[in-house]
C-alpha positions in Angstrom: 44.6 -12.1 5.4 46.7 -9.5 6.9 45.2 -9.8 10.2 47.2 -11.3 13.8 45.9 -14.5 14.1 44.9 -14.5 18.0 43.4 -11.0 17.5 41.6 -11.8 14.9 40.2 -14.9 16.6 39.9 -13.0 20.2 37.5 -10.5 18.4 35.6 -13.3 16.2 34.8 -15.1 19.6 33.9 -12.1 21.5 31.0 -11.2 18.7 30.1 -14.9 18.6 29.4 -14.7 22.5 27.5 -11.5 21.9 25.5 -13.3 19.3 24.6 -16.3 21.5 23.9 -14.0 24.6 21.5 -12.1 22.5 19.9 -16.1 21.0 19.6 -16.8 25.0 18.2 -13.9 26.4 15.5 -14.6 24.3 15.2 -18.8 24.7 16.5 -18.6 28.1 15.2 -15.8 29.3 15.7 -15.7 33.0 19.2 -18.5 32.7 22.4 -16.3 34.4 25.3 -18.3 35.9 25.7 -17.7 39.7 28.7 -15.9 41.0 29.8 -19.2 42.6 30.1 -21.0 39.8 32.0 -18.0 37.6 35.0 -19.2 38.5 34.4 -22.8 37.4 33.2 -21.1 34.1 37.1 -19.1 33.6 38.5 -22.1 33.9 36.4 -23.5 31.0 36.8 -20.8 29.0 40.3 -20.2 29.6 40.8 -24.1 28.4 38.6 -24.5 25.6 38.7 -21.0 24.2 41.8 -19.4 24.6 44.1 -21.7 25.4 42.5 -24.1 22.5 42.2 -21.6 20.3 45.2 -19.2 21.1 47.8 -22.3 20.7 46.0 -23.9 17.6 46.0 -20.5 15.3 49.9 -20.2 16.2 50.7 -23.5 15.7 49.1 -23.7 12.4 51.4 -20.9 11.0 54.5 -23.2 11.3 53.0 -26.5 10.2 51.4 -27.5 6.6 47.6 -28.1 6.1 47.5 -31.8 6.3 50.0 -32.4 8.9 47.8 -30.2 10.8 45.0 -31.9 10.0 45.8 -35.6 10.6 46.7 -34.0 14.2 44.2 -32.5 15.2 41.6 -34.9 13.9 43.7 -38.1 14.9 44.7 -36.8 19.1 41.3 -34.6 19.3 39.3 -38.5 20.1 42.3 -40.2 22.0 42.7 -37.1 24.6 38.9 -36.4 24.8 38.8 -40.5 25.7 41.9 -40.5 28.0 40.5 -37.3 30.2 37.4 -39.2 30.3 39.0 -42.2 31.6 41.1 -40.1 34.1 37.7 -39.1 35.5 36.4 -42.2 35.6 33.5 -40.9 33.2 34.4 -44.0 31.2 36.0 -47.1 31.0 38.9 -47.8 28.3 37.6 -50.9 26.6 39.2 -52.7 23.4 35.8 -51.5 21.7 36.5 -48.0 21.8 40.8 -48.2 21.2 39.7 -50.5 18.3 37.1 -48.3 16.5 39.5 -44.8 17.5 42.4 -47.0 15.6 40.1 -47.7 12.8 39.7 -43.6 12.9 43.1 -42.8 13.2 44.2 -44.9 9.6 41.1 -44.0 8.1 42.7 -39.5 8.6 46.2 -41.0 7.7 44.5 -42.1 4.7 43.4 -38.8 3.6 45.9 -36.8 4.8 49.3 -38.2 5.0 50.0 -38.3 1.0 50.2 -34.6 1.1 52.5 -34.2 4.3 55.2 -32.2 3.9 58.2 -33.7 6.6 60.9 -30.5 6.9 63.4 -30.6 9.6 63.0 -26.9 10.7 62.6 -26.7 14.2 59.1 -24.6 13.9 57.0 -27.4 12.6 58.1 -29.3 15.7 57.3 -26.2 17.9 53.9 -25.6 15.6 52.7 -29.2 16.2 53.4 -29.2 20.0 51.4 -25.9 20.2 48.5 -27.8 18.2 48.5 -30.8 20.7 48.5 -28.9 23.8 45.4 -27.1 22.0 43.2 -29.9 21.7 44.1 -31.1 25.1 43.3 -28.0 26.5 40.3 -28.4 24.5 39.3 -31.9 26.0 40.3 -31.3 28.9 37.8 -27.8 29.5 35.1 -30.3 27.6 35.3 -32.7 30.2 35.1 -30.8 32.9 32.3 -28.7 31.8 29.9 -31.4 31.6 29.5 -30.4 35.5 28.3 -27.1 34.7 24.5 -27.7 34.3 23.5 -24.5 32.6 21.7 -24.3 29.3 24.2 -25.1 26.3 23.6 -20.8 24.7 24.0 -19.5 27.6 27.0 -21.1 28.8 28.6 -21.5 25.4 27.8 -17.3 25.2 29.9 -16.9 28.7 32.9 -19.0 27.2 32.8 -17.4 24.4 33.1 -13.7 25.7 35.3 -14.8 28.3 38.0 -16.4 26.1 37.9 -13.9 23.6 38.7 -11.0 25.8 41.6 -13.0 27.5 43.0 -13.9 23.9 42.6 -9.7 22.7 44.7 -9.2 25.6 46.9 -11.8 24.8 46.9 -10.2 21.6 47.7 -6.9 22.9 50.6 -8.2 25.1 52.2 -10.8 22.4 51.5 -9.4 18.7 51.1 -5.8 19.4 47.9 -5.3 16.6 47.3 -2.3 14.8 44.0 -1.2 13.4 45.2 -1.0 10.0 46.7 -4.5 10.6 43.0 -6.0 10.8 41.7 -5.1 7.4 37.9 -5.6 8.5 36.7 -3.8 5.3 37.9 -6.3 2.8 36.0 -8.8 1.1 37.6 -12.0 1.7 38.1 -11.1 5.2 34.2 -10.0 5.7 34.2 -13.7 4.4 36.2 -15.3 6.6 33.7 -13.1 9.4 30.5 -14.4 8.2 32.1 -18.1 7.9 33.6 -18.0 11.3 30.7 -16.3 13.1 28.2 -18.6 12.3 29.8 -21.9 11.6 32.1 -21.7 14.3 29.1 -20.5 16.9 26.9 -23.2 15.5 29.7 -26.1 16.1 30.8 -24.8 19.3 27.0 -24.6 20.8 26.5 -28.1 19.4 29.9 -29.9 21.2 28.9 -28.1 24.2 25.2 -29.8 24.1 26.8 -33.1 23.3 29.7 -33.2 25.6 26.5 -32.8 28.1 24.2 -35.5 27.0 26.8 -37.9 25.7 30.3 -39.9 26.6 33.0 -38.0 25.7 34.0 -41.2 23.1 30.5 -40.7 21.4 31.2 -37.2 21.1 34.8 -37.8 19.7 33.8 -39.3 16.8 33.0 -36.1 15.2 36.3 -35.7 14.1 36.6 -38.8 12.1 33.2 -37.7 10.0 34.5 -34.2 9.9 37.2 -35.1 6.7 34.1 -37.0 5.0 31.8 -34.4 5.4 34.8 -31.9 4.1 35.6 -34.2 0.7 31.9 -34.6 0.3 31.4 -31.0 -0.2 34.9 -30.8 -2.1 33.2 -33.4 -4.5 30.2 -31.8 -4.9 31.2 -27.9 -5.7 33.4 -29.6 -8.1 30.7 -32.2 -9.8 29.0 -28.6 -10.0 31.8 -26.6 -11.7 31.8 -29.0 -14.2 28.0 -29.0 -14.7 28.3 -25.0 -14.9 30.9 -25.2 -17.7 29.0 -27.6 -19.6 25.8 -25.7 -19.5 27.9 -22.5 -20.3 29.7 -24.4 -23.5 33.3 -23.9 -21.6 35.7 -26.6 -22.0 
């Protein structure tokens, strides 16, 4: 994929906003966010979109999949739990450090066999720009929670908020062409449809949990996350196998 990475996510998230503005101006027809509280909802987006998502896709470039991985999943819980804490949402209880440890070696698990340890400076510099990321992340999550606007609508505003700041980002950092983008290729349309509407769905969904839950309830999404991604793994490949067989290929 030829495309910049924070223009190519600036102008996923602006469409996925446009999609979700569209989903709520039919469910929530007569929801809009007060002038009063737009401020509150820059901030948010500023933090959980394009900070999140502006420092995690250049971070990623420098750093190899599973080290990425085991970070992101292992300090998305602790720094949505510590914020938490901070803001005196929740207490920090043996409970919740125990079953986050339990977490933590269950991703080191999965991931750390395939870790590649190099000592150029990038992948130091990559994995910083990950961490700051999800605390932006957690941090905008928390502090949303006061925002009491329906979960499309709001997630639509973040959305086109943080993806216009991240195409200007774009324009100011990495300089994108149009031919650099490559919209009209396949595995790019792919990477579209994939990103639209998974992304939108999981977005919408930790927005409406961040709302009704703790932020340590929420957090353990990203400990089922790896299972739910080796499940699939397992079954596509239990499938190829059955496909073969049927078709007589060895």
């Amino acid at each position: 994929m030829e495309a910049p990475p924070i223009a190519f996510a600036g102008s996923r998230t602006i469409f996925a906003g446009l999609l979700l503005l569209a989903i709520s101006s039919v469910i929530h027809k007569h929801a809009t966010i007060s002038l009063t509280d737009y401020i509150n909802v820059i901030i948010v987006a500023i933090l959980m979109i394009a900070i999140f998502t502006g420092f995690t896709y250049w971070g990623i470039q420098y750093v190899s999949a599973s080290l990425a991985a085991l970070v992101s999943q292992g300090f998305s819980p602790i720094s949505l739990l510590l914020f938490s804490v901070m803001y005196k949402e929740e207490s920090l209880t043996c409970a919740k450090v125990f079953s986050i440890s339990v977490g933590l070696g269950g991703i080191s698990v999965l991931f750390l066999p395939n870790i590649v340890i190099t000592n150029d400076l990038t992948q130091v510099v990559g994995l910083l720009a990950i961490v700051i990321g999800i605390a932006s992340f957690s941090f905008g999550s928390i502090i949303s929670r006061a925002l009491g606007y329906p979960t499309v609508t709001l997630a639509a505003h973040l959305n086109i908020i943080g993806g216009i700041i991240l195409l200007m980002l774009s324009a100011i950092f990495e300089k994108p062409e149009l031919s650099d983008i490559g919209y009209i290729k396949s595995e790019v349309m792919a990477a579209w449809f994939f990103l639209l509407f998974a992304g939108t769905l999981g977005f919408v969904i930790h927005t409406y949990l961040i709302k009704v839950w703790k932020a340590s309830e929420v957090s353990t999404q990203a400990f089922i996350t790896p299972i739910i991604a080796m499940s699939l793994d397992f079954f596509c490949l239990i499938m190829c196998c059955i496909s073969h067989k049927l078709l007589g290929r060895d």
